[in-house]
N, C-alpha and C positions, 0 to 999 in steps of 0.2 A: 308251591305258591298258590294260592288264594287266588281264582281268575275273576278279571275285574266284569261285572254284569251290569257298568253303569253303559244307557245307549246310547245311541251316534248323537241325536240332539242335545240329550243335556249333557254331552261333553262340550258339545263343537259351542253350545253356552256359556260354558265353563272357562275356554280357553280364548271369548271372544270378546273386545272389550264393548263395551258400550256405545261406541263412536263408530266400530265395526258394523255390531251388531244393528245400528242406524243406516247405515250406508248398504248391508245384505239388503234390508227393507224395501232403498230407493230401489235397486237391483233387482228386487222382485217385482216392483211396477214394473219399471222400464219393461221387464220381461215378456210383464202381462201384454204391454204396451205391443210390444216386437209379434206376440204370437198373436193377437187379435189383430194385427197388419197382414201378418204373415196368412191369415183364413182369410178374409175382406179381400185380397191379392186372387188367390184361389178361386173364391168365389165368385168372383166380379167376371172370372172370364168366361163361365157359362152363359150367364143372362146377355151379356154383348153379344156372342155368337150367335145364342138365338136369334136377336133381335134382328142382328146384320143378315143372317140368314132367311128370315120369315119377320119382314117390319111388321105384317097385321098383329103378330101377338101383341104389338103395343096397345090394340083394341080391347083390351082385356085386365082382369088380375093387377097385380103389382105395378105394372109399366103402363096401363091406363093412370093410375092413380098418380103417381110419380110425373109423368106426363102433364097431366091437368095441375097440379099443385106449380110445377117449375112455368105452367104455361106455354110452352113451345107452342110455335104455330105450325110445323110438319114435323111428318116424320122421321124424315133425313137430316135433317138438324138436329133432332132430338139423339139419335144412334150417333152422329158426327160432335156431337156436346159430349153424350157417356162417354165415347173414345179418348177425345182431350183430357177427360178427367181422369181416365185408366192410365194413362199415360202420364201424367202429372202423377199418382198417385206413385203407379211403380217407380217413380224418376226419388221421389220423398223416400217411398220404404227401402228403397237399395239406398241413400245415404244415412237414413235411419238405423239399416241395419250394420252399415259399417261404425259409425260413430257409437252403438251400444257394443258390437264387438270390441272396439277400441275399450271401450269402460269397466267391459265386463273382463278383459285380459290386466287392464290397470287394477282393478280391486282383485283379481287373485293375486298380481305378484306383487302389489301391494302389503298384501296378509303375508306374503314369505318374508318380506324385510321385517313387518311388525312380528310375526312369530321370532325369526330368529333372533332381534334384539331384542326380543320377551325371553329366551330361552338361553341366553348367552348371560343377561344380566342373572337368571334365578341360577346360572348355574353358581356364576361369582358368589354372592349371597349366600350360596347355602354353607353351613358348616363344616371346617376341613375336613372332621373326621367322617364326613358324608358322602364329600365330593372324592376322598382317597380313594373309594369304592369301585366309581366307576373307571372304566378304559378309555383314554383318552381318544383315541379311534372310535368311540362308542359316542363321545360328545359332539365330535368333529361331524359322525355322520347323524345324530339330529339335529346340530345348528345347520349345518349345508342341504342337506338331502329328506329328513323327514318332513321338516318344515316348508319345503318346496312342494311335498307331496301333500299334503296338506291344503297347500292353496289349490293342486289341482282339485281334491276332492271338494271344494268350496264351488269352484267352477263347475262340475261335474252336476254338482247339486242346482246351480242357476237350470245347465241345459236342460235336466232333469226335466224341474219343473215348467221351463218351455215348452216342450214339447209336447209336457201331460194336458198343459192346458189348451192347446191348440187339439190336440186330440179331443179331450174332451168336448169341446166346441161344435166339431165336427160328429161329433157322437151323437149329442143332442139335436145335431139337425137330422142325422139318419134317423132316430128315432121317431121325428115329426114326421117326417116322410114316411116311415112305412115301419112300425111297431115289432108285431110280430119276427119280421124278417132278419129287423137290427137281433133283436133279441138272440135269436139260430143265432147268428155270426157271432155275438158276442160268448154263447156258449162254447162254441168250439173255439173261437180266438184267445176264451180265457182259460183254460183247462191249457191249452198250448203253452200260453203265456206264463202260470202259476208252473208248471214244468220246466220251463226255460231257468225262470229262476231259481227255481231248487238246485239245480247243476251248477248255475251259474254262482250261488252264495255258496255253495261247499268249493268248486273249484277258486274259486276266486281269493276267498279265505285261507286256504293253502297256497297259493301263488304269491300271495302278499305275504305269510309269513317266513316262506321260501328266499322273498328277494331280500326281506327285513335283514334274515341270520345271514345271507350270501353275502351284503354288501358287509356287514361290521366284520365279517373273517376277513375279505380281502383289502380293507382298511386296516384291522391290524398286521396282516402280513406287510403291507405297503412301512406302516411303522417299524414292523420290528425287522423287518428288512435293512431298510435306510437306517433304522436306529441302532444297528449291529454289521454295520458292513464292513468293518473291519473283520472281524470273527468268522463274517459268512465268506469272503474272502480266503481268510485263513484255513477254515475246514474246507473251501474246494466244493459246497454244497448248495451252490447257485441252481445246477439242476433242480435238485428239490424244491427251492423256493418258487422257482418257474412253474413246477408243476402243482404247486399246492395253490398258488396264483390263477392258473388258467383254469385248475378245477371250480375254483370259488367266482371266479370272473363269468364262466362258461353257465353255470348254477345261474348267477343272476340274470345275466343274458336270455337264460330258458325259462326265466318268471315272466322274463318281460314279456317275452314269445308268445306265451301260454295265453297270457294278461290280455293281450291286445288279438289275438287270436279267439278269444272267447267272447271276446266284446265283438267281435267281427259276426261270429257263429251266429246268434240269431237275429240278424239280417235277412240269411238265405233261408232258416228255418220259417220266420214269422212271416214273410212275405209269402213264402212258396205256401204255409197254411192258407192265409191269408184269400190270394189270389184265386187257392183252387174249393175255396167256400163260396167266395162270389160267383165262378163261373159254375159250382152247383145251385148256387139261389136261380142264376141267370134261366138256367135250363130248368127248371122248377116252372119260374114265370112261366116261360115260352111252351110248355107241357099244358099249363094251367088255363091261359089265356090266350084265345084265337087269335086278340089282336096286337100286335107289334106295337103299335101306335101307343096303344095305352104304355104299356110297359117301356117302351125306348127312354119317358125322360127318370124315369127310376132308375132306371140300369144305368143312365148316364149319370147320375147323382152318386149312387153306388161308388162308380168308376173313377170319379172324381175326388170323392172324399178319401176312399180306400186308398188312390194312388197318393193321396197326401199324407192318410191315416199310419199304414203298415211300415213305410221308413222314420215315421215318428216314433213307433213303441219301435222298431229297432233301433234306434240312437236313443230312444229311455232305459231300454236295457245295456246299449252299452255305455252309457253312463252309470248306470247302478252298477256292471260291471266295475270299473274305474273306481266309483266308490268304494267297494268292498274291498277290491284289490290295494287302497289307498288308505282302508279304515286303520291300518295297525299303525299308518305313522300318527293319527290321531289320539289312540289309544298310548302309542311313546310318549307324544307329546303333553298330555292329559295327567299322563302320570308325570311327569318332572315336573311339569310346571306348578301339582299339587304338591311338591314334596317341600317338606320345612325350609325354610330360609332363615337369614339371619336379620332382623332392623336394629340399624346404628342408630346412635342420635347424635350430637353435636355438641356435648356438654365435654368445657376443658377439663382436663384432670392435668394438675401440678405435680413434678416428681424435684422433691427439695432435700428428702431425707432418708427415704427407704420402702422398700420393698418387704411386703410382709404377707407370707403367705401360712393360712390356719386352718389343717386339721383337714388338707387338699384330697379327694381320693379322684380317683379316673379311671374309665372303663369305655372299651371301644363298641361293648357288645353285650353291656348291663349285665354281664354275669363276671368275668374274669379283673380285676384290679390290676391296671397296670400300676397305677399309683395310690397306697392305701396310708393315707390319717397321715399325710406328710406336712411338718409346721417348718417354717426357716424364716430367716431376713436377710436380707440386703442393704447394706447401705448406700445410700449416692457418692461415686467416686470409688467403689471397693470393687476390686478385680479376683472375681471368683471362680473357681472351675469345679468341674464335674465329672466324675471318673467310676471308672466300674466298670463289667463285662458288660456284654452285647446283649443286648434284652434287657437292660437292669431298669429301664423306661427315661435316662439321662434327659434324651432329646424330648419325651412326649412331656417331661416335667419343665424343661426349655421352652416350648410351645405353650404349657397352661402360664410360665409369667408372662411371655408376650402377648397372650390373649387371643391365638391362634385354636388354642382348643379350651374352652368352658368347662370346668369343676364338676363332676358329678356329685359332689357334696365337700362341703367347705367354703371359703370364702379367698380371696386376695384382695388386700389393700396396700393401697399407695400416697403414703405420706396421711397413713390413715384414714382415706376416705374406699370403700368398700368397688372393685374393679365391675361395672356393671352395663349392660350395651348402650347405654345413656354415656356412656364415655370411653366406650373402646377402643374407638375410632381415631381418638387422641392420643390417648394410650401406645397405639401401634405407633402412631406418625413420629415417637419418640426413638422407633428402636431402629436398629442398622443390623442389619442378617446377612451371614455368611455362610451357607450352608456348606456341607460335603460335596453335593453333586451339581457342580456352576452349569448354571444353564444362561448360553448365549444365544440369541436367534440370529437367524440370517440380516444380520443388517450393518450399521456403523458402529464405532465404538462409541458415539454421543449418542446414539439411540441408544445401546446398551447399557450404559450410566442410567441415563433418564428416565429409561425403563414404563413409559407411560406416562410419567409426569411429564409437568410444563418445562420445557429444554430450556435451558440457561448457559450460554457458551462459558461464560466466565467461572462459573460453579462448577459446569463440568471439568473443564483447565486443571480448577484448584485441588479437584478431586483429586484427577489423575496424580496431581504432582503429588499431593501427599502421601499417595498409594505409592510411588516412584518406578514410574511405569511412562509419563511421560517424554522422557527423554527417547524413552525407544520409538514412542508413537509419533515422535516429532521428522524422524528419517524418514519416517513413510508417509501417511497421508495426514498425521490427528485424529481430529476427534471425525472425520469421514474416513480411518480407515477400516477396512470391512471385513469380519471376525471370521465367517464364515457359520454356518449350522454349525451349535455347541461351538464355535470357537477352536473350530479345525486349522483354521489358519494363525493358533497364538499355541506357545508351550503350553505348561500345567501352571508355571510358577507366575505366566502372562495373567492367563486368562480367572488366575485366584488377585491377581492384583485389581484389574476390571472390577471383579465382585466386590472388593476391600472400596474399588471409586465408586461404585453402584451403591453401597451399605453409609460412602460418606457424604452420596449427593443432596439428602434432605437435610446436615449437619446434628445427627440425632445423638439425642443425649447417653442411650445405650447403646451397647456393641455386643452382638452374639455371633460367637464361634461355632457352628456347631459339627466337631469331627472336620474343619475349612480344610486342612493342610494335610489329613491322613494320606492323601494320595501320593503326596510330594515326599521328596528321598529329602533324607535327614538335614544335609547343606540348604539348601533349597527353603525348607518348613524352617531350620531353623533363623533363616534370616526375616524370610517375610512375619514368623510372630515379633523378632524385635522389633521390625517397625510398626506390627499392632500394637505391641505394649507403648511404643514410642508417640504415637497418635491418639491412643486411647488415656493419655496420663489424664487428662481432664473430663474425662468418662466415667460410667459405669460398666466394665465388662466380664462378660458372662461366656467362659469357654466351656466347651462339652469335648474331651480327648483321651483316647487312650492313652499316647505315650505321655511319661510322668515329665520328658524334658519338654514338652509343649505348654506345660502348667506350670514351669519351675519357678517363674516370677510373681504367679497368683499372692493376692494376701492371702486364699483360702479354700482348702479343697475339701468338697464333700464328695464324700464318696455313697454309690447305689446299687 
């Protein structure tokens, strides 16, 4: 596969809407806002000390001027006024800093709920034959989990840049101060710095794609566990499960470790450079220069900015750690959210007469034909079935009339007017699907009718009844009683009746079978199709079955 080399910005672009993308912006003031609080805070407590320490300096420089402009009549009022005000000030920046914390936590998890309702809807949207692709444990873990990682790499990027610019800040004053000197430091700081990250972007970049594959193995074990525990039961192979489970769980656990452990690392590194450069400048000075005096308020400015400077670039670096280590859920999400989708529109299409499908081919993979130059019709009210061995493409030919999968050349009309996404939406909302493999979710049997639609007790009732399945639901609880995962708590012949009340809750004009009853022993299938056939007399239905007494009522069977 082709590796993708678009980068982190014009993705995080790509995948940000407009209104986001406005609101990063605010988020980047505020930011500015918080680190030029955050230096002024710093800074404001040398020049106090001084003053409080030695009032003459206010004879002088800065705090003559300051002095004269506020007016003050003494000295002690003047140093007793800057304190009031350092005090007010820090009183502001610590609720300053908690209300932008609060903001800046609301817009990253903010972006998880918008991500994941961005990435839930493209999944709906996209074409069956697209969406069959993926593993459903693969979906789960980027609507839940990539998308959440994601908002941290957003946050990652604020503190990022917080902390570059308070650095920076502080940079330019050491500079003013004493040229040369910054410069040394900045040499050796940044040769450090430029090495930190080279370790840090290769480790990191493996760690994140480490946790990516750990987590979707031990989500689909979690599935196919649960989703087979009968069987896993049966073979006695639970040990194994446990241990393919703790190897994969144990895997991601040691990304996280690695993750947060290397975001830790140059902390100890950049400070420990950091601190033993100053105290070779320091000793430099004190070599150079007889006098103490001079040099003391350098070294104090040094010692002040650096103690604020060296845990800045280490929380910029472990933040770029975090990013890197965060950049693949971006890159997941980057790519699905680019991937085709489908757009409906809202135009009715009428079905009066028939079904006419001309000259249909289909293909899953643009090279192989499941279905080649295939022409038929249907009429409204004609009960037709479909027969053949396994692969002969029954169901994927089931799927192009219902408008489930799209023509790769040919055409379908309905009632003569040409099946197109300007109307397929109506199209569907006509048909009633029964499939082979009932799928129940854990909930009521009036959720499981309703199935997402708008619940209607009275519709659901009638459903049931006509499926004839209510009377049984009546002993227990109705439409609150509760199926259980798949419908472990109903037979086979139950829980294909549900599916029959589910296919009749919209009252659709079509009915497809497809393969509904194979599973059921011959008593069983043979009653529930007579009540299909018995339900469907004012229908159009469309069966797909191997056995020929499943279709024995059909007006007409084609065979594939």
């Amino acid at each position: 596969m082709k590796k993708d080399k678009t980068g982190l910005i014009k993705k995080l672009r790509v995948v940000l809407d407009r209104r986001t993308k406005v609101l990063l912006l605010v988020m980047l003031f505020c930011t500015i806002v918080f680190s030029c609080l955050e230096t002024m805070g710093i800074s404001a407590i040398m020049p106090f000390i001084s003053m409080a320490s030695n009032p003459d300096i206010i004879d002088s420089g800065y705090y003559k001027k300051a002095y004269d402009i506020l007016g003050f009549g003494s000295k002690e009022s003047f140093i007793f006024s800057f304190g009031v005000f350092l005090v007010i000030f820090y009183l502001f920046r610590g609720a300053y800093s908690l209300v932008y914390t609060y903001f800046l936590n609301k817009f990253a998890f903010d972006n998880f709920s918008k991500f994941a309702n961005k990435l839930f809807q493209n999944y709906l949207y996209m074409p069956y034959k697209n969406i069959v692709k993926y593993n459903s444990s693969t979906i789960i873990k980027t609507v839940s989990n990539e998308t959440l990682n994601l908002s941290f790499l957003i946050q990652n990027i604020l503190l990022l840049f917080s902390e570059a610019f308070t650095v920076i800040i502080f940079y330019l004053l050491l500079l003013y101060v004493r040229l040369k000197m910054t410069l040394g430091l900045t040499l050796v700081m940044g040769v450090s710095v430029f090495l930190v990250i080279k370790v840090i972007n290769k480790l990191g970049n493996a760690q994140g794609e480490k946790r990516s594959r750990s987590q979707e193995s031990f989500l689909k074990l979690i599935t196919a566990s649960f989703g087979n525990f009968k069987i896993l039961k049966l073979k006695g192979n639970e040990k194994e499960a446990i241990d393919n489970f703790s190897r994969e769980s144990d895997n991601f656990a040691k990304s996280y470790t690695a993750s947060y452990t290397i975001s830790f690392a140059p902390r100890s590194i950049i400070e420990s450079i950091g601190f033993s450069a100053l105290l070779a400048a320091i000793l430099y000075l004190l070599l150079r220069y007889d006098n103490p005096d001079l040099i003391i308020p350098v070294i104090s400015m040094y010692a002040l900015a650096l103690y604020r400077m060296l845990p800045g670039i280490s929380r910029m670096l472990g933040n770029y750690n975090q990013i890197i280590f965060f950049k693949k859920s971006l890159d997941i999400i980057y790519k699905d959210l680019n991937s085709y989708t489908e757009e409906y529109g809202d135009e009715n299409i009428g079905f009066n007469d028939s079904i006419a499908l001309q000259n249909i081919s289909f293909s899953y993979n643009d090279k192989i034909k499941v279905i080649d130059n295939v022409s038929l019709e249907i009429k409204k009210g004609e009960k037709v079935a479909f027969t053949g061995e396994s692969g002969r493409g029954k169901s994927t030919l089931v799927d192009l009339i219902m408008g489930i999968h799209r023509p790769s050349s040919g055409e379908i009309f309905i009632d003569g007017v040409p099946l197109t996404s300007q109307n397929i939406r109506s199209w569907r909302a006509k048909i009633g699907y029964i499939p082979q493999d009932i799928y129940l979710f854990d909930g009521t049997v009036g959720e499981n009718v309703a199935f997402g639609t708008e619940f209607d007790e009275k519709r659901a009732i009638e459903a049931l009844k006509t499926a004839n399945i209510w009377d049984f639901l009546s002993e227990k609880e109705g439409l609150d009683t509760v199926v259980g995962e798949r419908g472990t708590q109903l037979s086979g012949g139950q829980k294909q009746r549900i599916a029959i009340a589910r296919a009749l809750y919209g009252n659709p004009e079509i009915l497809v079978l497809d393969e509904a009853t194979s599973a059921l022993d011959n008593e069983t299938e043979s009653k529930i199709m007579d009540e299909i056939y018995n339900i469907s007399k004012e229908k159009t239905l469309i069966v797909i079955a191997h056995r020929l007494s499943t279709v024995e009522k059909c007006d007409r069977r084609i065979g594939l």
